[in-house]
C-alpha positions, -999 to 999 in steps of 0.1 A, spaced: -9 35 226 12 32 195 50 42 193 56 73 176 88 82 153 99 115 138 109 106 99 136 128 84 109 153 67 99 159 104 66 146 104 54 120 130 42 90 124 24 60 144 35 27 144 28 -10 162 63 -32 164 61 -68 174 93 -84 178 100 -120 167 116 -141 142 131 -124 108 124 -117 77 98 -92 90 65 -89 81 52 -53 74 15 -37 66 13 -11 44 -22 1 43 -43 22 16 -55 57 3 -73 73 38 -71 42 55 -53 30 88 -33 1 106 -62 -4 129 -83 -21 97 -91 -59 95 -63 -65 75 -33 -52 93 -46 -62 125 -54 -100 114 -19 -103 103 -4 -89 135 -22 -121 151 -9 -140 127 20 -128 134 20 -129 171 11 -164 171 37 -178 154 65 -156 168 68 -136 141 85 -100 136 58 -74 125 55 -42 121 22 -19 109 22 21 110 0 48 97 13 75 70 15 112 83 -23 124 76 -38 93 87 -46 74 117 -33 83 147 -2 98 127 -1 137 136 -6 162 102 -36 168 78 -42 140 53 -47 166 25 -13 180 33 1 146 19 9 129 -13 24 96 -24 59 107 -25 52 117 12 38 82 23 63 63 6 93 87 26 70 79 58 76 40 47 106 39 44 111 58 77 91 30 94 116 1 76 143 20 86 133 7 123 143 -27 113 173 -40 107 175 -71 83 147 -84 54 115 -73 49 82 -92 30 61 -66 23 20 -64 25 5 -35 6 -34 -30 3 -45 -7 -23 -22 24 -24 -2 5 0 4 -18 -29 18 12 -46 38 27 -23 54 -10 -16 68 -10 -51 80 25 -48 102 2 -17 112 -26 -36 123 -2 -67 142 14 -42 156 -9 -22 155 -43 -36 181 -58 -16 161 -52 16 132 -71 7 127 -105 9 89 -110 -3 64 -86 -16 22 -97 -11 -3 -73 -28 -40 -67 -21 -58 -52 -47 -27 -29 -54 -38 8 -69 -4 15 -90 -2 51 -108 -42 55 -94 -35 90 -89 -29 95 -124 -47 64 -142 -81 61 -118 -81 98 -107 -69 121 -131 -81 99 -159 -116 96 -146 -127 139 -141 -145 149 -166 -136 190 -178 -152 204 -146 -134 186 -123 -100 189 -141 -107 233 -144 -113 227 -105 -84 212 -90 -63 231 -114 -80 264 -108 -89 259 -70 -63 235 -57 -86 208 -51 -120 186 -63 -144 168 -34 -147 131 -49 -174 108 -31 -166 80 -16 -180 43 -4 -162 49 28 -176 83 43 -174 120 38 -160 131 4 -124 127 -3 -106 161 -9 -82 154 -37 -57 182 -43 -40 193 -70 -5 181 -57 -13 152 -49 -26 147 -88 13 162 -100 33 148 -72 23 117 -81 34 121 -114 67 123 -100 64 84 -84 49 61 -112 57 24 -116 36 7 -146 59 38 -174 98 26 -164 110 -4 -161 103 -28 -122 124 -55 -111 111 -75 -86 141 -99 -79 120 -118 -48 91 -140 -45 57 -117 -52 21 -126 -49 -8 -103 -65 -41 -106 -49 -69 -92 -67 -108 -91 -60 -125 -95 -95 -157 -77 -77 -136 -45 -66 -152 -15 -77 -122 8 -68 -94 -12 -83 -101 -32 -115 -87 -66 -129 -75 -49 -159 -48 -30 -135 -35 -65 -116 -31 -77 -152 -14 -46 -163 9 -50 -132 16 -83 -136 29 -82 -174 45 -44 -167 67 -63 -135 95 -85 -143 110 -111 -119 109 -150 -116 86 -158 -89 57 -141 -99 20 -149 -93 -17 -136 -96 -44 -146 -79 -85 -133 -88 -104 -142 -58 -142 -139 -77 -168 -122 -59 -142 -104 -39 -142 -64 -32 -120 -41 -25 -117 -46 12 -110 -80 4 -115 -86 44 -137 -119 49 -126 -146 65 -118 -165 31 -97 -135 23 -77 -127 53 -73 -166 54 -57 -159 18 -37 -132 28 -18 -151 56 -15 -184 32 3 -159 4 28 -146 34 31 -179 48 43 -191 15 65 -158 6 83 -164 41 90 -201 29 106 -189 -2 122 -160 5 
């Protein structure tokens, strides 16, 4: 069973700690998604074996995290994160999938001096405004502003119900329109077979980011899980090398 913390919004949140040597490692995981996927669990292995500090939680709405996952928006998750860091005292290297990728900047803009590494997987910057938003055509856009939300299909399951404040509140949280620092060592990972997340954005992210340890890597043939062995062996080679820089 996980532990379960009460952020300062009041919402309840899921979480798995392992204790071990510092900086600690933490999963932030993607749009609908949970810390029971490949990813987070193959690095809490990784993590276990080699005494590492870890830490991997679900955002309120998903998982076994209590509230409704339509209730939610990115401004929400990233307060959930930073409820979960708040667990640990000293560094952090980060490890955001997808959205987590997103919400892990909206960390590091925020608290620079706590991190010590960021890793990316296929991160989904601004997608609420840039992949979403940008992508419905006049129906879908009268919809969500008229009805308060638009049923998007999906790859992974039922429909996705995307609401109308999760479009605006997202507004509110960008990262590729002001200016981000990333003072630490960073590693990009990118699929260039992802159908959710294109090249064009880890490119965009990568010029848009300043910083002096900075690097991409396009993994060809790779999708959007980005959860074969080759990749999760890549995943914990990127870490392993942001832990020996940091």
């Amino acid at each position: 069973m996980p532990d379960m913390l009460t952020t300062p919004q009041g919402r309840r949140i899921a979480y798995h700690r392992t204790a071990g040597q510092g900086p600690t490692v933490v999963f932030l995981g993607g749009f609908k998604s949970d810390m029971g996927g490949t990813k987070a669990v193959h690095l809490e292995g990784w993590a276990q074996a080699r005494g590492r500090a870890f830490l991997r939680f679900d955002y309120s709405g998903h998982g076994e995290s209590e509230g409704a996952f339509t209730d939610g928006s990115i401004g929400d998750w990233f307060a959930d994160a930073r409820a979960a860091l708040d667990l640990i005292e000293g560094p952090l290297v980060l490890v955001g999938s997808s959205m987590g990728g997103w919400i892990s900047l909206l960390c590091a803009r925020a608290m620079p001096d706590r991190i010590a590494g960021l890793v990316t997987i296929a991160a989904a910057p601004d997608f609420t405004e840039d992949s979403m938003w940008a992508d419905f055509d006049v129906d879908q856009r009268d919809a969500i502003m008229r009805d308060g939300q638009v049923a998007l299909p999906s790859d992974y399951g039922a429909p996705y119900i995307i609401t109308r404040r999760l479009i605006e509140e997202g507004r509110e949280n960008l990262v590729l329109r002001a200016p981000l620092h990333l003072p630490f060592p960073v590693r990009f990972l990118q699929g260039t077979a992802d159908a959710d997340v294109d090249v064009g954005t880890a490119l965009r992210l990568l010029d848009h980011a300043t910083g002096l340890d900075m690097r991409l890597t396009l993994v060809k043939g790779a999708d959007h899980r980005f959860s074969d062995a080759t990749c999760l062996d890549l995943i914990s080679a990127e870490v392993t090398e942001v832990l020996s820089r940091a």
